[in-house]
C-alpha positions in Angstrom: -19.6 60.5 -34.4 -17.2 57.5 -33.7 -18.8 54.4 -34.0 -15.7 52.0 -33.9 -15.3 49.2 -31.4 -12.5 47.2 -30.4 -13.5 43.8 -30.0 -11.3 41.3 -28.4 -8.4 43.2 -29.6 -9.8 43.4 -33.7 -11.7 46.7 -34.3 -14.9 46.6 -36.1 -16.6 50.1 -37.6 -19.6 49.5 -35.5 -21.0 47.2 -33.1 -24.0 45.4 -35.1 -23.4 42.0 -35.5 -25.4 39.5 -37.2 -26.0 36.4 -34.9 -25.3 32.8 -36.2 -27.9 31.0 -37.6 -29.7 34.0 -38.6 -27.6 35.4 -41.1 -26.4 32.2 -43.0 -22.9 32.3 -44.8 -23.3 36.3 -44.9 -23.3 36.0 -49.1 -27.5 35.5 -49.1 -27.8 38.5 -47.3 -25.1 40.2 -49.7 -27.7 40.0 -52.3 -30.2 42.3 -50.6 -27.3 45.3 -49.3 -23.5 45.9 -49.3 -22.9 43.8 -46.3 -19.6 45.3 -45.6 -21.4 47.9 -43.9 -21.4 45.6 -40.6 -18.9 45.2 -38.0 -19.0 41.7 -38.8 -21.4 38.7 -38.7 -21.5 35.5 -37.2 -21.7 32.3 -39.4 -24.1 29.8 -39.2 -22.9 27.3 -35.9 -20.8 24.9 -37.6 -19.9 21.3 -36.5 -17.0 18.4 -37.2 -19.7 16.3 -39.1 -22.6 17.6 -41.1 -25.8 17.5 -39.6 -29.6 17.7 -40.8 -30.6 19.3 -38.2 -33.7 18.3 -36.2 -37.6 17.1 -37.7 -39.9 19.7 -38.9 -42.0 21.5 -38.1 -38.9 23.7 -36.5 -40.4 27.6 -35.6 -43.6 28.3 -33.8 -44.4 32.2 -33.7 -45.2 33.4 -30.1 -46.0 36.4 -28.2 -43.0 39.1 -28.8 -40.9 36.4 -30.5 -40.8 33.1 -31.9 -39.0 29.7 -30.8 -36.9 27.8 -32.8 -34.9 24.2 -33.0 -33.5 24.0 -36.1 -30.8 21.9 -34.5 -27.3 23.0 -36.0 -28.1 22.0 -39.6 -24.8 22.7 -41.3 -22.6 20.6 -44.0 -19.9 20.5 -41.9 -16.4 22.4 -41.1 -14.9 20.9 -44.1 -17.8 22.0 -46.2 -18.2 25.1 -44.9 -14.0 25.7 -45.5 -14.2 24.5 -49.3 -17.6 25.5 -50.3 -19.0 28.9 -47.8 -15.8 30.2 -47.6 -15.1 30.7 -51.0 -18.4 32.8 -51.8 -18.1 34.4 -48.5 -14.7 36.1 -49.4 -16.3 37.6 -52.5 -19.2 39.5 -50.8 -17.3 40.0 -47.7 -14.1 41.6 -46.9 -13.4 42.1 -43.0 -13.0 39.3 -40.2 -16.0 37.6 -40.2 -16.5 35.6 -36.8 -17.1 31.7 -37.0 -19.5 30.1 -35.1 -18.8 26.4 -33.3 -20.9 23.3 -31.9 -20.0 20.0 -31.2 -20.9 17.3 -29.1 -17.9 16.4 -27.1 -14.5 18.4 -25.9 -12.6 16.7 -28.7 -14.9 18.0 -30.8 -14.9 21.3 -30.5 -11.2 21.7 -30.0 -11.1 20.0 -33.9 -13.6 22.0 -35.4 -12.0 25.4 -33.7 -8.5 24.3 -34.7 -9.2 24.2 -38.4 -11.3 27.4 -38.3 -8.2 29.1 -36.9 -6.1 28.9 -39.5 -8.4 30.3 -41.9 -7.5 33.7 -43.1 -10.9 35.2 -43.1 -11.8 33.9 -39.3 -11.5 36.5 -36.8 -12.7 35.1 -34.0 -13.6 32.2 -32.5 -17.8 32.3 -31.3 -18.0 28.6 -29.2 -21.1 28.0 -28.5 -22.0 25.9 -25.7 -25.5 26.9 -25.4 -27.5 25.6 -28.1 -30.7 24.5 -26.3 -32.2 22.3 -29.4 -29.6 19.9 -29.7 -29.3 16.3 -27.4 -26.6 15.2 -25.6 -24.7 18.5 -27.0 -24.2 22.2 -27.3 -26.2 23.4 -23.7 -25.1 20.9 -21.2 -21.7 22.0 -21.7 -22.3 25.4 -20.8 -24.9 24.7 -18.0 -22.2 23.7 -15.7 -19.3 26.0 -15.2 -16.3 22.8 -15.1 -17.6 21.9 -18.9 -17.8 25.4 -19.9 -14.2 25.6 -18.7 -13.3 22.6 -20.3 -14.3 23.1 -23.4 -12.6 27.2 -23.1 -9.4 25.0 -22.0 -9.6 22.7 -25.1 -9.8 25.4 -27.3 -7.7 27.9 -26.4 -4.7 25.2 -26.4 -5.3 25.0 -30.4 -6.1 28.0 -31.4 -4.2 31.8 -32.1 -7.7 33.8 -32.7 -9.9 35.6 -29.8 -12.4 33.1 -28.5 -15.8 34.1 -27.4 -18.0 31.3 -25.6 -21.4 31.8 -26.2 -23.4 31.1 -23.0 -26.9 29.8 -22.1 -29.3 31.7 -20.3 -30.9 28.7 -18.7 -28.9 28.6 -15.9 -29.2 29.7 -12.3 -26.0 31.6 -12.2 -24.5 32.8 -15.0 -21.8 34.9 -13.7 -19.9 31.7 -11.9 -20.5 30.3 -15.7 -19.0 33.5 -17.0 -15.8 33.7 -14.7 -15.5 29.8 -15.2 -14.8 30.8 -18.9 -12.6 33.8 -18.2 -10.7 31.8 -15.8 -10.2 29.2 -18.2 -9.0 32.3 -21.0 -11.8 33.0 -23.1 -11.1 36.4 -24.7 -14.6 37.2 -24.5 -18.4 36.3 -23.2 -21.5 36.0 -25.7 -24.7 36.8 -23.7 -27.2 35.5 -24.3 -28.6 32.4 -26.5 -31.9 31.3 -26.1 -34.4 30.6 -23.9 -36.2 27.9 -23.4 -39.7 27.5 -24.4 -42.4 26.0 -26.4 -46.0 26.0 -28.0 -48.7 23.5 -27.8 -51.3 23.9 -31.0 -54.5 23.7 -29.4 -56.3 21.6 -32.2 -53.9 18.8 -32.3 -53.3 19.4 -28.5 -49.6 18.6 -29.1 -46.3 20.3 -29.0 -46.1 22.8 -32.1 -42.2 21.8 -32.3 -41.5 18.1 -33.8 -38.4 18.3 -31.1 -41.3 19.9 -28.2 -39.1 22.2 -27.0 -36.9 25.2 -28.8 -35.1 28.4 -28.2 -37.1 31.8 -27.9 -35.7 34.4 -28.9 -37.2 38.0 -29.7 -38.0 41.3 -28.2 -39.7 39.3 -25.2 -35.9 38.2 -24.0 -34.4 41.4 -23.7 -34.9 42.3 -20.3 -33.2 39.0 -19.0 -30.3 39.4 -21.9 -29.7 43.1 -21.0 -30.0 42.0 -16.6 -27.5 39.1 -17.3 -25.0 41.2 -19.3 -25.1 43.9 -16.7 -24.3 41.1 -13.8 -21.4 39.7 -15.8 -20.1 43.2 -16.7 -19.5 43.9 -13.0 -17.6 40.6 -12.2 -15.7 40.1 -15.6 -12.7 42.0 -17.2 -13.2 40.8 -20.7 -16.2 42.2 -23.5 -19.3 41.1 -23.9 -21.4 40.5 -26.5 -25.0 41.3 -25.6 -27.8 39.5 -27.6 -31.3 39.0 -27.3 -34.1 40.8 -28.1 -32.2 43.9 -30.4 -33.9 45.5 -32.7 -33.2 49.3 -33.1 -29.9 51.5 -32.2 -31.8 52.6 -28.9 -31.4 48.9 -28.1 -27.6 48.6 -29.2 -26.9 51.7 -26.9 -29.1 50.3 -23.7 -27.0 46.9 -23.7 -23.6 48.8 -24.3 -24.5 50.8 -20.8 -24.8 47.5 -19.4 -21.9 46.3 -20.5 -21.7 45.2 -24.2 -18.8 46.2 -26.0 -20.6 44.7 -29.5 -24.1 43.5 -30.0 -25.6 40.4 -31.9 -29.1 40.9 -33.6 -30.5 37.4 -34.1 -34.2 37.1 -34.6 -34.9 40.6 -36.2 -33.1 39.6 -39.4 -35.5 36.6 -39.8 -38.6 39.2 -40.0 -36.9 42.2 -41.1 -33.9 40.9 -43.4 -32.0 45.1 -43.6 -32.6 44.9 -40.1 -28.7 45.1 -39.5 -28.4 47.8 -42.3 -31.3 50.0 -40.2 -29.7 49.8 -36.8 -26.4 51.3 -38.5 -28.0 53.7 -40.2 -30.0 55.0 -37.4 -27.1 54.9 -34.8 -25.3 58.5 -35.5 -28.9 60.4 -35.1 -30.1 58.3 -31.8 -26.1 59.1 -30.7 -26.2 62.9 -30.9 -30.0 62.4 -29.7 -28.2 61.3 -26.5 -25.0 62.8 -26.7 -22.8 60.5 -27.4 -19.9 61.2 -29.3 -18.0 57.9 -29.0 -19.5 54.2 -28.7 -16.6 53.1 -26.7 -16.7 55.5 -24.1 -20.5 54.3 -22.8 -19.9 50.4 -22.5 -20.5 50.4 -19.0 -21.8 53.4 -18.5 -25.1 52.3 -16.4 -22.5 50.6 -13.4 
């Protein structure tokens, strides 16, 4: 059984992924399983300066899923260079992928520039899609001339694959998708999060201090597996598929849509081996379908 991926030119034993924000610095995680085990993770999004992220209370459980705005809370690139890094390289040896925010063009392009020349970065995740952030994040990557820009800015500084993380709120996300291609992102991230909220019937207020958040869970997975089947068809560059993943059956359904790799987000947060499962359980639900190589079925429901 040949699990092994090539992703944006790197290849990676498998196609589980951790997704940022849900698997922290990796080394937390090291303390519960041999985290080498992954194809890689995703750091937590980093920005330029640190930020506290936004007022509690931050998660409110909902049907199939929960919503979250947590709002980039991260000590900053520096930080993360001089402080994560360090305990990172100890529980983890392989690429790991670093995740990016910022709030302006300039931004970005900094923050990415200085991850770049980090030995232990891999790729480039730039996301443009956070959806609990203001004046940030998901207003670049609603429109498909920011979401260029910002590819543009990046890829002028940088060496490493970049992957643009894209929103889902949107009404067309393949023009967003090609916008980015166009502009030479090495590869699409689809999808972050919704947007939704709670209102607590006692108080008869927003759950969410910030009202609104990003939902995520097995409830998203028919609009994350739809939109990475539309970009598949009118892109020539991998995707990652997120949303909603929780088993191998899952990793194998989005890489027939098109995913070359796979992000598991929210299932970490209530099942912390989740990752550690979905490898385990991908030879058996491979020969189950007969599959004898990953590679050979991204795409394989066009």
């Amino acid at each position: 059984m040949e699990t092994k991926v090539n992703l944006c030119g790197i290849e990676i034993d498998n196609p589980v992924i951790p997704a940022s924000g849900t698997f922290g610095y990796g080394y937390e995680f090291a303390e519960l399983y041999d985290i080498n085990c992954l194809g890689t993770f995703s750091f937590k999004g980093t920005t330029k300066e640190p930020r506290f992220g936004n007022p509690t209370p931050r998660i409110a459980e909902c049907t199939a899923g929960l919503i979250n705005a947590v709002g980039l809370q991260n000590p900053g690139v520096e930080a993360v260079i001089n402080e994560e890094f360090p305990k990172l390289k100890k529980c983890f040896n392989k690429p790991v992928m670093a995740n990016v925010s910022g709030f302006s063009v300039e931004e970005y392009a900094y923050t990415c520039e200085i991850l770049d020349k980090e030995e232990q970065v891999g790729w480039l995740e730039v996301n443009v899609s956070c959806p609990n952030v203001h004046g940030g994040g998901m207003s670049f990557g609603t429109d498909p001339k920011c979401a260029a820009e910002v590819t543009n800015a990046v890829k002028a500084v940088t060496t490493k694959p970049v992957i643009i993380k894209l929103s889902p709120n949107v009404t067309d996300i393949v023009e967003i998708a090609k916008a980015c291609e166009e502009a030479g992102a090495d590869g699409i991230s689809l999808i972050n999060t919704l947007l939704g909220m709670r209102i607590d019937l006692k108080t008869k207020k927003p759950v969410i201090a910030n009202t609104m958040g990003g939902f995520s869970g097995p409830a998203i997975k028919p609009v994350a597996l739809r939109m990475v089947y539309q970009c598949y068809e009118a892109l020539s560059i991998p995707i990652i598929g997120i949303g909603g993943i929780s088993s191998a059956e899952d990793i194998i359904e989005f890489m027939l849509a098109g995913a070359t790799a796979c992000e598991i987000g929210a299932q970490n947060l209530v099942e912390p081996y989740a990752c550690k499962r979905i490898i385990d359980e991908l030879p058996a639900v491979m020969e189950k379908y007969g599959i004898e190589d990953l590679s050979e079925i991204i795409g394989g429901a066009h």
